[in-house]
N, C-alpha and C positions, 0 to 999 in steps of 0.2 A: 258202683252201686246201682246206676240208672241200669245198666247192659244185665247184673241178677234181676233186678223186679221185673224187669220185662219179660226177660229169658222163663221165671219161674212163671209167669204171670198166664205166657203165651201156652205155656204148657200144662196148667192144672185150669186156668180159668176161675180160680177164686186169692179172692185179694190178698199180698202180702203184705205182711205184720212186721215189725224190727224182732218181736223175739221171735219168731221161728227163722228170723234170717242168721241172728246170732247163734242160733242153735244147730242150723245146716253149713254156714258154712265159717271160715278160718280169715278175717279180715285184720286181725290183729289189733284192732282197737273194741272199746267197751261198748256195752250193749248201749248205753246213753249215748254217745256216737254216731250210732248207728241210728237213732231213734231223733237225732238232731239231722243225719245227712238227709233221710226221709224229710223231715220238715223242710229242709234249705231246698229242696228238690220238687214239695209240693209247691212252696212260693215261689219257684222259678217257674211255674208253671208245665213240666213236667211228668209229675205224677198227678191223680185227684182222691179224695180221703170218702170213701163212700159212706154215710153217715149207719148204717147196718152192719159196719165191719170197724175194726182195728186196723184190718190191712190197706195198703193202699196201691192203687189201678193205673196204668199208663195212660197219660193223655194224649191225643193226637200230637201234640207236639214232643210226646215224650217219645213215641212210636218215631217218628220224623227224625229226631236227636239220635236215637241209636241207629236209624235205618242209616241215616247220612254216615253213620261210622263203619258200620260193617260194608258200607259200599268200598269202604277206600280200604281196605282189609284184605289181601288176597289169599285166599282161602281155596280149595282141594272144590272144584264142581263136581257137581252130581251127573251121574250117567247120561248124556241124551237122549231125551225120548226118538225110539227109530223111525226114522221114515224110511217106509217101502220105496226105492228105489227104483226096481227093475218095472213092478206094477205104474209105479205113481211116473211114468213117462211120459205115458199115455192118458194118465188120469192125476191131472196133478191137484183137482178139487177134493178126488176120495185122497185120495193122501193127505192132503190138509184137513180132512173131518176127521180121518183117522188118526193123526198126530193129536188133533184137539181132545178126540178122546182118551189120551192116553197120557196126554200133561194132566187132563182133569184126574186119572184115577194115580198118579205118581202125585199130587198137590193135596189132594181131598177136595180140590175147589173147582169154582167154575173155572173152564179155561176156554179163550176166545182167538182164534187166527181169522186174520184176514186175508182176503187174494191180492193176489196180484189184480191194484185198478187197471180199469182197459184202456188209460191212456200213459201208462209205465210200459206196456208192450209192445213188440217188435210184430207185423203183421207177416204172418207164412200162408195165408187164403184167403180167399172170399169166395162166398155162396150166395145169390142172390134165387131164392125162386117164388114164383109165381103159384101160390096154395090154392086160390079160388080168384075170380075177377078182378076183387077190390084188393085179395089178403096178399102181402109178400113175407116172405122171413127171408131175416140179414143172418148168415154162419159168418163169423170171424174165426178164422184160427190163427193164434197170435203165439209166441213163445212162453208165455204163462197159460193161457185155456182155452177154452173156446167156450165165445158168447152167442147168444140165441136172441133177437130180438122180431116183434112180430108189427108188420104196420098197417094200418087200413086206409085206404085210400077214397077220397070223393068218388069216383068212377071206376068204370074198367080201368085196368093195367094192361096197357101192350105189353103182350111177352118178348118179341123184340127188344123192347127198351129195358125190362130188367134184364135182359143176354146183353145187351152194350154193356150197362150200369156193372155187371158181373166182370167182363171183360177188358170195358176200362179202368176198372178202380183197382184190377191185381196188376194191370199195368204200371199203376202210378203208387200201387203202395205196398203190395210186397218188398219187405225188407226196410218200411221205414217205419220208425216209431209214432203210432199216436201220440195225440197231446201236440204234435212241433209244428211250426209253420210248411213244413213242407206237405205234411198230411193233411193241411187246412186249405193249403194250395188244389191239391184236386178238384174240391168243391168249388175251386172260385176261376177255373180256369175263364180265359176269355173267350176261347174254342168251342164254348156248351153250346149249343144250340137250348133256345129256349125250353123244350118239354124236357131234354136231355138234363139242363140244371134242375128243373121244377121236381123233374123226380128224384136228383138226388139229395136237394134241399130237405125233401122228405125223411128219408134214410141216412142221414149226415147225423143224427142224435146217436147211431148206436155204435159209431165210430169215435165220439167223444164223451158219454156220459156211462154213469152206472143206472138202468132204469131204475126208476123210484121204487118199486116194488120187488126189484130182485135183491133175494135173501139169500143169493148165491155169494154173496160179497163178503159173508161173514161164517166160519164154522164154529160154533157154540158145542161144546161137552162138559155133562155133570151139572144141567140147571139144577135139578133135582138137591144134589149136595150144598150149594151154595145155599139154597133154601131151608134145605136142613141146618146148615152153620147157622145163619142167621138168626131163624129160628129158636137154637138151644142158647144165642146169644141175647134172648130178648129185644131184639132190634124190630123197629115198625115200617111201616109202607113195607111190606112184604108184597102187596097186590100193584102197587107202582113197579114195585122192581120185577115184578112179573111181566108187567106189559110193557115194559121196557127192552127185555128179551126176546119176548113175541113179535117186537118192532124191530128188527132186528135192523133195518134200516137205519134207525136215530144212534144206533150203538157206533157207527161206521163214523158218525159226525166225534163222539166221544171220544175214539180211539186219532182221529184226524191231527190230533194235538201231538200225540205220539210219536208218529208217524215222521212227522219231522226236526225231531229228536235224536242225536246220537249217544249209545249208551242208555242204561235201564232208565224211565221214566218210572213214575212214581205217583200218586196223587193217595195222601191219605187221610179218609176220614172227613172233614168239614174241608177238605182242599179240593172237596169232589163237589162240581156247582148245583147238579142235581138233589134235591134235598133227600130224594128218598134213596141215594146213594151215600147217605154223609155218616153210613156204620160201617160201610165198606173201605176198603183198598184197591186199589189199581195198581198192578206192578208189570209194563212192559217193554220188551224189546223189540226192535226190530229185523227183520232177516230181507236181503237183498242181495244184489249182484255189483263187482266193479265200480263201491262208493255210493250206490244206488240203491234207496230203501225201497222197499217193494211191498212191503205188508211188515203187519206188526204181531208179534205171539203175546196173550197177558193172560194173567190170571186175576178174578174179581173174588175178594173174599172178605170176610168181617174183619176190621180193623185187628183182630187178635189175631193174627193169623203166624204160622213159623215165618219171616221175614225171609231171613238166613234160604231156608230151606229152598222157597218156590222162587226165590231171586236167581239162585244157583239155577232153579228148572228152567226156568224162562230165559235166562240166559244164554243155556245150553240146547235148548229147544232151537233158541235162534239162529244162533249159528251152526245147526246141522242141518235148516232147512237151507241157509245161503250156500252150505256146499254144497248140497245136492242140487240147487237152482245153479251152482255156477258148473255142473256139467251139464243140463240142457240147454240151456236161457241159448 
């Protein structure tokens, strides 16, 4: 009974009633049955009786109750959203905007991918140059992308010393993964000569952090629609959840939870701690390489949302981006 109200709920958006459920479909018991299971269903706290209708609306935990069932259900997935392949080699960020775009308009909702963080990668370069006296930029090119970061220094910069800095750090870390004690090692050698460490103490943040300000970390497609759902669903903080996306920074902390998760995560409704997310849903997975999550695929949309449908998408999303990561990575 819980799995129709939801199903018809999700799909028309106005409340269902015992007699028009008596009337669609063949349960083989009496319309007062039906009008008792609804009640035992509202006091279980599952559905809620909106006082403008006869019918009655799924609550977050009625949502939760059926999602937790069709999780353990195995059921025919939905197509994969494609990922460019032969392109996305070379450019494995436009791939991932491009996949994001293409969950959002297969879901109708917002959909969000994350990169590969820069200390899940394996280092294939480094770039150090000297841009003006004080300026350097760091090139990393790692087996997930390449990052860009820019440093300003007290003084001039001897260019010599960022050609050491260039030359000793692909000595020491080509082929080894950020993030591990061995890549922490270079920084800490006992061999630096003082100006030698000083400058790479400088430059040592774009080897282990995400800069605060890079929106490269996250690819957002179909704000617009999410806005629209919400919208036609009466839901508030519309202008929070706006600048929530525009911060697209804080969204990387939200998904973090995810992240280290196996199998589809979940958050719905009041399970979401942000208040002005608590009409929405979060439904994601992860995609990665060799046991190793690397980023995470979600879609963000109003609690009413096809469960079934974008579980299947996100599902499928994720595991097309881990094969195609498991022939570059």
């Amino acid at each position: 009974m819980l799995r129709v109200v939801v199903e018809e709920y999700i799909a028309s958006g106005a409340p269902v009633g015992s007699r028009y459920l008596s009337e669609r479909f063949t349960f083989g018991v009496a319309a007062s049955t039906i009008r008792n299971d609804l009640a035992d269903l509202e006091d279980m706290g599952m559905l809620a009786h909106p006082h403008t209708s006869a019918g009655r609306v799924p609550t977050d935990e009625g949502y939760r109750h059926y999602v937790d069932v069709i999780l353990g259900e195995r059921r025919e997935a939905p197509p994969a959203v494609a990922v460019d392949r032969d392109r996305a080699r070379s450019e494995i960020d436009d791939a991932l905007r491009e996949t994001a775009d293409a969950l959002s308009r297969v879901t109708e909702l917002l959909a969000v991918i994350s990169t590969p963080a820069v200390t899940t990668s394996t280092v294939r370069h480094i770039e150090i140059l000297s841009l003006q006296p004080r300026l350097v930029m760091v090139i990393i090119t790692t087996s997930g992308q390449v990052t860009k970061r820019m440093f300003t220094f007290a003084g001039a910069v001897d260019e010599g010393l960022a050609e050491f800095a260039r030359v000793y750090l692909n000595e020491r870390l080509v082929g080894v993964q950020l993030g591990t004690r061995r890549a922490a090692g270079a920084f800490e050698s006992l061999d630096l000569r003082p100006k030698e460490r000083a400058f790479l103490d400088t430059v040592r943040s774009a080897f282990e952090t995400l800069a605060p300000g890079d929106v490269e970390g996250l690819h957002l497609g179909g704000t617009s629609r999410l806005l629209d759902n919400l919208t036609r669903e009466g839901a508030g903080h519309l202008n929070e959840v706006l600048e929530m996306l525009e911060q697209r920074y804080n969204l990387l902390e939200l998904l973090s939870e995810a992240l280290r998760e196996d199998g589809v995560f979940l958050r719905i409704g009041h399970e979401m701690t942000p208040p002005s997310l608590q009409a929405c849903s979060l439904v994601a997975a992860n995609y990665g390489v060799a046991n190793r999550n690397l980023g995470t695929v979600s879609v963000l949309g109003p609690t009413r949302m096809d469960y079934q449908r974008v579980i299947g998408a996100v599902r499928a999303t994720a595991d097309s981006l881990s094969t195609y990561l498991e022939e570059i990575w």
